[in-house]
N, C-alpha and C positions, 0 to 999 in steps of 0.2 A: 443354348439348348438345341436339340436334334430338330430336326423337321419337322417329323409328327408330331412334340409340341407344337410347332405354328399353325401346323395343319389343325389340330385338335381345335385352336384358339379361333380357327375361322370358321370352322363345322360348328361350334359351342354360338359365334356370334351370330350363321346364318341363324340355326335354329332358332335360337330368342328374337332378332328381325323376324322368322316368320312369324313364330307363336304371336307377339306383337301387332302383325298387320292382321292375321285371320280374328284374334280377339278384336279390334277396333270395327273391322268388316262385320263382324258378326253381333256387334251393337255387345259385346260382357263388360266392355267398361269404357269411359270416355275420357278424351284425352285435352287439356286445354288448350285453346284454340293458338295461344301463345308456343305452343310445343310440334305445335303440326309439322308433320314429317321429320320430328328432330328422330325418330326411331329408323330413318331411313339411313341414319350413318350409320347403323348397324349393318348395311350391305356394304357403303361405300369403301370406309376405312378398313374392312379386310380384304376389301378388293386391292385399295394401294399398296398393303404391308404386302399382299401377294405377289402384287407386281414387282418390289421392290428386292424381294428377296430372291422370289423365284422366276424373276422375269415375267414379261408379256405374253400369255397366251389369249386364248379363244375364252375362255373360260371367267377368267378375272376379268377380261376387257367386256363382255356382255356383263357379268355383276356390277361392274361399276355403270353402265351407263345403265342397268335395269333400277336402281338405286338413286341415279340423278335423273332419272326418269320420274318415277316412284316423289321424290322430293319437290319436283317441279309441282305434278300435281297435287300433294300433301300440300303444297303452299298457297295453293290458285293461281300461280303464275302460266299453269299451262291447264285447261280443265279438259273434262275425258273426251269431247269430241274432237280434241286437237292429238289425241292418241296414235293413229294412224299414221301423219308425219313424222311425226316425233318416233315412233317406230323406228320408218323407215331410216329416218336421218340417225338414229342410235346403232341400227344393222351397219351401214354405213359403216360412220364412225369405227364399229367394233371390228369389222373384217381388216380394214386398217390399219388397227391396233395390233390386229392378228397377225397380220402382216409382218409390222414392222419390228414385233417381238420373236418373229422364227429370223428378220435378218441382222437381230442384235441377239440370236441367241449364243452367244460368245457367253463364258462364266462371268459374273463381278469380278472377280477378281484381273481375267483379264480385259475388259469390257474401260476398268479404272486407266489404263494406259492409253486411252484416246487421245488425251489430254496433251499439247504439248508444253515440253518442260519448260520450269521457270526458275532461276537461282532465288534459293533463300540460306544464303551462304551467311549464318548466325553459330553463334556459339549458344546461345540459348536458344532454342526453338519453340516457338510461337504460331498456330498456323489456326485460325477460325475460320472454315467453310463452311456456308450455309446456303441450299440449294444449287450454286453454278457448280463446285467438285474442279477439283484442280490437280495439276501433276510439279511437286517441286524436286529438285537437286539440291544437296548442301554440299559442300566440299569445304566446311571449314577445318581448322589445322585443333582445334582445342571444343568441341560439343561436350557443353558441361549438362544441360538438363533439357526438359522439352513436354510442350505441352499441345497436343494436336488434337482438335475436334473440328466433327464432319457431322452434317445433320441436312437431311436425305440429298442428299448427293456421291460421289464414288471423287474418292482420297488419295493419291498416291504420295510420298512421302520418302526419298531416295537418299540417305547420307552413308551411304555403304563405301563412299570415297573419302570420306571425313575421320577423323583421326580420336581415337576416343583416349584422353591423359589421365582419365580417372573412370570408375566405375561410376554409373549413369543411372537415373532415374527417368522414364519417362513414361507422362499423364495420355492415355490416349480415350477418346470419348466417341461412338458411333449412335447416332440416334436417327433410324432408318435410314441410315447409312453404311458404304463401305470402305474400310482404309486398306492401304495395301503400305504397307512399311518396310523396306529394304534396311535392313542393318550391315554394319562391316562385319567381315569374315571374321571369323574366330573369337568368338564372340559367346557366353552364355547367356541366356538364357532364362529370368527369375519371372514368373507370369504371375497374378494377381488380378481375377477378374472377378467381376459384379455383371453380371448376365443377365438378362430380361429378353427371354425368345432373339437368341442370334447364338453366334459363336467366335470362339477367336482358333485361329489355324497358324500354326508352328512349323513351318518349314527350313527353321533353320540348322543344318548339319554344324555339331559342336565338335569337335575336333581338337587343336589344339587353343586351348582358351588362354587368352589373354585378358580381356574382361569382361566386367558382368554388366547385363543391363536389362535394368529391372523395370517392369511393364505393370504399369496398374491402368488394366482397362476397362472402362463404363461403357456396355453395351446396350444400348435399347433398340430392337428390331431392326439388326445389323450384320456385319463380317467385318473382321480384323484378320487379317492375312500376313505374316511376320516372316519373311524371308530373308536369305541373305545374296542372292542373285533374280539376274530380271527373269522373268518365262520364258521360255521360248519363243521366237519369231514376234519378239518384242524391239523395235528400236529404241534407242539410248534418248530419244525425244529431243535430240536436239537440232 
């Protein structure tokens, strides 16, 4: 999906958080004592998919810590005259964030190449990341199929030297996550996706084809980036 779905999903979610805390403030209805501050993910969790997709600003990094703010004292772990520190150390915290997101403002897609390579020189491809996000190489001589999932972390995935004997199927899964997937030249093309707020992006020039390789991908709050050369002012990671 385009942006302004995600954007629409985070605007839909503050509203309901606010509507949410001004009714409990204002005594229209009461919440069980077992539930306190669980309406507080209503800020947190669109502040991560923010972060995640659209990087670190100023913006998402005060939502989230006004929200684990917000949660601390829904729970009594921190009560309101501890507010003041907790402030401060949240300001903190957030200029930080602010920070650290304008010097990683690089796209996801190339932000995924930090990683340095690792061989996973398979003819079947196999690759479950979750959380650390990683960078592999295949150069095997025969890649018959492949199955790659990434779940919030950034994916790269490079067999664009590996040798394809037959046309190819491959499973790819992002779940607030990014994959970035090099395929070999001359190559078409078949996409098949299941989308849930992200998108998948085709950069690959089809030219003279030799064969097909067919892409079913599971996105949930994600990027799949499908190329057949590295970016620019990327090294070979090795």
């Amino acid at each position: 999906m385009k942006k302004n779905t995600v954007v629409s999903f985070i605007v839909m979610a503050l509203i309901v958080g606010a509507a949410v805390y001004l009714g409990i403030s204002a005594g229209w209805w009461q919440v069980n004592s077992a539930l306190d501050g669980l309406w507080t993910f209503l800020l947190i969790v669109p502040a991560i998919i923010w972060m995640l997709i659209f990087n670190i600003n100023f913006f998402n990094s005060a939502l989230f810590f006004a929200g684990f703010g917000l949660l601390l004292t829904e729970t009594g772990l921190v009560s309101k005259t501890e507010w003041v520190p907790l402030l401060i150390a949240m300001g903190v915290m957030t200029i930080a964030l602010t920070i650290k997101g304008a010097v990683d403002s690089k796209p996801a897609e190339i932000m995924a190449f930090d990683e340095k390579a690792k061989q996973n020189d398979t003819d079947t491809i196999k690759i479950a990341d979750a959380f650390a996000g990683g960078r592999y190489t295949n150069i095997s001589e025969n890649v018959k199929e492949g199955n790659i999932s990434a779940t919030a972390c950034k994916l790269v995935y490079d067999f664009s030297k590996a040798e394809l004997q037959q046309d190819i199927t491959l499973k790819l899964k992002a779940s607030l996550a990014t994959i970035v997937l090099i395929v070999p030249k001359n190559v078409k093309l078949v996409v098949n996706t299941n989308c849930t707020c992200g998108k998948l992006v085709n950069r690959v020039e089809e030219k003279s084809v030799s064969r097909t390789i067919t892409i079913q991908a599971d996105i949930k709050f994600g990027k799949i980036f499908v190329r057949d050369t590295l970016p620019e002012n990327i090294s070979k990671g090795e």
